[in-house]
Every structure is written in structure tokens, then in C-alpha cells.
N, C-alpha and C positions, 0 to 999 in steps of 0.2 A: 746553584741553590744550596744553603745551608743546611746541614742535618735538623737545626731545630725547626726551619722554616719547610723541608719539607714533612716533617713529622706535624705539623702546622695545619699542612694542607689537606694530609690522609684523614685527619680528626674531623676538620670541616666537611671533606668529601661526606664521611660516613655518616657524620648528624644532616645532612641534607639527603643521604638517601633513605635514611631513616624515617625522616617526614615525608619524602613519595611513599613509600609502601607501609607505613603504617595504616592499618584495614581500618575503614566507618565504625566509629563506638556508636552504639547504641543509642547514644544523645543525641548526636549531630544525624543519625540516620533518618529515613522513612520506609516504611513497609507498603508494597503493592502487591497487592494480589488480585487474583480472580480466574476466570475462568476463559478458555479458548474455543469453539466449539463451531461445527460445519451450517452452512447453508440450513439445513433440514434439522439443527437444534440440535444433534449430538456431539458429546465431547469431543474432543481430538486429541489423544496422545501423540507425543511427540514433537509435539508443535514449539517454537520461544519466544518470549516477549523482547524486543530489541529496542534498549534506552540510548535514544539521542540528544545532546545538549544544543541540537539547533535542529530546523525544519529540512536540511541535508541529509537525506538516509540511505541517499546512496552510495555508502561510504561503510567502515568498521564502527559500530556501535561502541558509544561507552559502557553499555553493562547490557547484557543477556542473562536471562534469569536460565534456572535448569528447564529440560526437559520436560512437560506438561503429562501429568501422569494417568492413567486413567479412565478418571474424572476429568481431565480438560483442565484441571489447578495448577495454577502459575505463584507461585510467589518470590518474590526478589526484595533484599534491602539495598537503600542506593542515597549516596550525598542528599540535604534539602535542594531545594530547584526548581527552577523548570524544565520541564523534558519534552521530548516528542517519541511518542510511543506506535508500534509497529509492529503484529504479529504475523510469524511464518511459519512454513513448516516445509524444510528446505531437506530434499532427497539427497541433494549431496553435498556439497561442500556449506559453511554456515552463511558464508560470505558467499559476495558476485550477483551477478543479475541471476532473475528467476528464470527458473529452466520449466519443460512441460513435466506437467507433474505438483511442480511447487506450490504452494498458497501461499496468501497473501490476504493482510486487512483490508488493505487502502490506504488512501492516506492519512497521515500521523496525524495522532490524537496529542492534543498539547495538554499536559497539564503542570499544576505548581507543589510542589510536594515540599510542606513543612518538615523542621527536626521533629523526630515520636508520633510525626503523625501516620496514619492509616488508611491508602485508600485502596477501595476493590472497582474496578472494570473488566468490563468482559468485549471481548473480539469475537468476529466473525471471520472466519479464514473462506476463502474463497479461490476457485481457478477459471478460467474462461469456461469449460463446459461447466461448472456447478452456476456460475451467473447467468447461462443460458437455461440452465434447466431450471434457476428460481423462476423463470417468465414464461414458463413450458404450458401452464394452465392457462393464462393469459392470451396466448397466441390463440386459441380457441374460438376467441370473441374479441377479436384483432382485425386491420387491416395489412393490407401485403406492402407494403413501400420496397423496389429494388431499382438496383440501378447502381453507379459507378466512383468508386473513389480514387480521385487522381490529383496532382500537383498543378499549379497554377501553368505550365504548357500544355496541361491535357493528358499527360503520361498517366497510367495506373501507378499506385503506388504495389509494392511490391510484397507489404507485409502489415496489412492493415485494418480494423476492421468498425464497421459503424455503430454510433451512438445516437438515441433520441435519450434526453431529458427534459423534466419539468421545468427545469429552471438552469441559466446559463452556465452557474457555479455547478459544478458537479465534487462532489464528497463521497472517497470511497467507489463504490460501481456502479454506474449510470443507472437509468430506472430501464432502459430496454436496450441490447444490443445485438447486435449478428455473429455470426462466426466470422472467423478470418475469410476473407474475399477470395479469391483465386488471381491465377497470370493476369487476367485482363478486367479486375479491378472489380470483379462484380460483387453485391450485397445483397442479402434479403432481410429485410427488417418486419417486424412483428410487433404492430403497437395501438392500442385501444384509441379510443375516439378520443380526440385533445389537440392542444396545440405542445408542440413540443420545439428545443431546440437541437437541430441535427449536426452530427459532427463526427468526426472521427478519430481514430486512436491510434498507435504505433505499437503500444505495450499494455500488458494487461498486471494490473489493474493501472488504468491510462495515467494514476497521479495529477499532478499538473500539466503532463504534455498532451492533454487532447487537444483539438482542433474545432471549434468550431466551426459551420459553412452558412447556416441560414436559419430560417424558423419552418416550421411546417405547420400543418391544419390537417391532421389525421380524420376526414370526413369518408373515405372511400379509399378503394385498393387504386397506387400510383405506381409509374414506371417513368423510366427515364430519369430518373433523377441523380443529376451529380454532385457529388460530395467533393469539395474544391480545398485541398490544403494549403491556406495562404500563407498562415504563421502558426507559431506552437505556443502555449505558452507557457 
């Protein structure tokens, strides 16, 4: 390679990295803001809002806003788009699956963010005992549903725990669920007179991988009942 062709190449190199890391003008941006806040309506510091450019979030986010302060206020400027949005508030590392302790929205909120435009949402951050204790008054004037969550040979699953919902799509955390099960698979479920769809979960907050098993008819306290994991989805 010739002196002038590789003095050629370093010039190109440099105007192309130039274009990756030149930062969002203020044109081409959007601003999101708003607030983060628990189960019970109080802010949360601490907490981040994490921008995905697809429905895959369990992975390295394209942009994290700072630290939520406070007040529970998030604000972030980020490319126009669409995004899928997903708040936490993670004890340890920013990244990786959620450990005990962590919170978590649910699942992602999609939205389409113009250039100069403006939008505020706000999350709920949640952990398995705060989604039990939103149904704590409920259980009151509830029926007792228990019984066993296991894989299509019969086995207990090993780390799992049940869902009733209204409706078969679940968004976010089910409307009623149990604690984690124990060795041999058992549940107790707490859930007002209704028909509900029952099913089970692996991870909290279960996202897309719950399970559902059957329907139910919450008229009276039952027993026996098996929660069947066939597929995920």
C-alpha cells in the first residue's frame, strides 16, 4: 500500500467514526420523561428507564436514561423511533436477569417517538412479594384454589409459581398469583369469584413466558388442581 493510499484510508477511517459518535442534535432528537414509582404510588429513586429498538429486552439496551431521583423523574433524549421501554431498578450489576430484590415494569411498552417531540410515561416497578402484597386485601374475600404445578410427565417443576388472569393475554403482572411453589410443586392461589385463566410462570415478571393450563370458575374453595406445563410461549 502506497503512502498516499494509506493516508487515503486513515482520512476515510476517521470521517466514518466521526458519524458513529457524533451525539443526537436536538433536531433529530426526542425527549421522554416521567416518573417511576412502587406498587403503593411512591416514587422510587434509583430506578432506569431502558430503550430497546425491538421487543428483545433481554439483552443490552440502546440507551438508559440516569438514575431516577427523588421524585421518581426520569428524563432521557434518544434518536426519533420506535422503541420498547422497560423500567428497573437493579441492586447490582445494570445488566443480566433479575436477581431477588430487583424490580421490574413488565413487559415493554412500545412507543414511536418523533424528532422535538415530547413524551411523559410513567411505570410501575414491581417484585414478586410487592405483586403479592397488591392482592393482600383481596385474599380477604377470596377463594382458596391449591394444588400442583408440574410438566406434562407429572414431575414438579422446580422453580415456579401460579397465575389466575382475566383474560388469556397477560400484560405486565397477572391479576392474582401465588408465591414460588416448594420441592413438590405445591401452590395456593387467592382469587375472588370469576372465571379466570390459570397458568403458570418460570420468572417474575413472567413477560411472555408464562404458561397457560385451563380455565377456571372461582365459585368455592378447590383442591387438587394441576397446573400442566405444556408449552411456553
Amino acid at each position: 500500500m502506497t503512502r498516499v493510499t494509506w493516508l487515503i484510508c486513515l482520512i476515510l477511517f476517521i470521517a466514518v467514526a466521526a458519524m458513529l459518535t457524533t451525539p443526537v442534535t436536538a433536531e433529530e432528537a426526542a425527549q421522554l420523561s416521567g416518573m417511576i414509582s412502587d406498587v403503593e404510588g411512591s416514587p422510587v429513586q434509583g430506578a432506569m428507564l431502558y430503550v430497546y429498538n425491538s421487543p428483545d429486552v433481554r439483552r443490552t439496551a440502546e440507551f438508559i436514561s440516569s438514575l431516577t431521583d427523588k421524585d421518581g423523574q426520569f428524563s432521557i433524549m434518544v434518536p426519533a423511533g420506535k422503541y420498547w421501554l422497560v423500567a428497573r431498578v437493579k441492586k447490582g450489576e445494570e445488566y443480566g436477569p433479575l436477581m431477588p430484590g430487583d424490580k421490574h415494569s413488565g413487559d415493554p411498552v412500545e412507543i414511536e417517538l418523533v424528532s422535538e417531540g415530547k413524551e411523559e410515561l410513567d411505570f410501575v416497578v414491581a417484585d414478586l412479594k410487592d405483586a403479592i402484597r397488591m392482592k393482600k386485601e383481596a385474599m380477604d374475600r377470596s377463594f382458596k384454589v391449591t394444588g400442583r404445578i408440574i410438566d406434562k410427565n407429572g414431575e414438579p417443576l422446580t422453580n415456579a409459581y401460579a397465575i389466575a388472569n382475566k383474560s388469556r393475554e397477560i400484560t405486565r403482572i397477572p391479576d392474582f398469583l401465588s408465591a414460588w411453589i416448594d420441592d413438590r410443586g405445591r401452590f395456593t392461589l387467592y382469587i375472588p369469584e370469576g372465571k379466570y385463566y390459570l397458568g403458570g410462570a418460570e420468572e417474575f415478571p413472567p413477560g411472555r413466558s408464562y404458561f397457560i393450563s385451563q380455565e377456571i370458575t372461582a365459585d368455592a374453595d378447590k383442591s387438587g388442581i394441576n397446573i400442566v406445563k405444556k408449552e411456553t410461549r
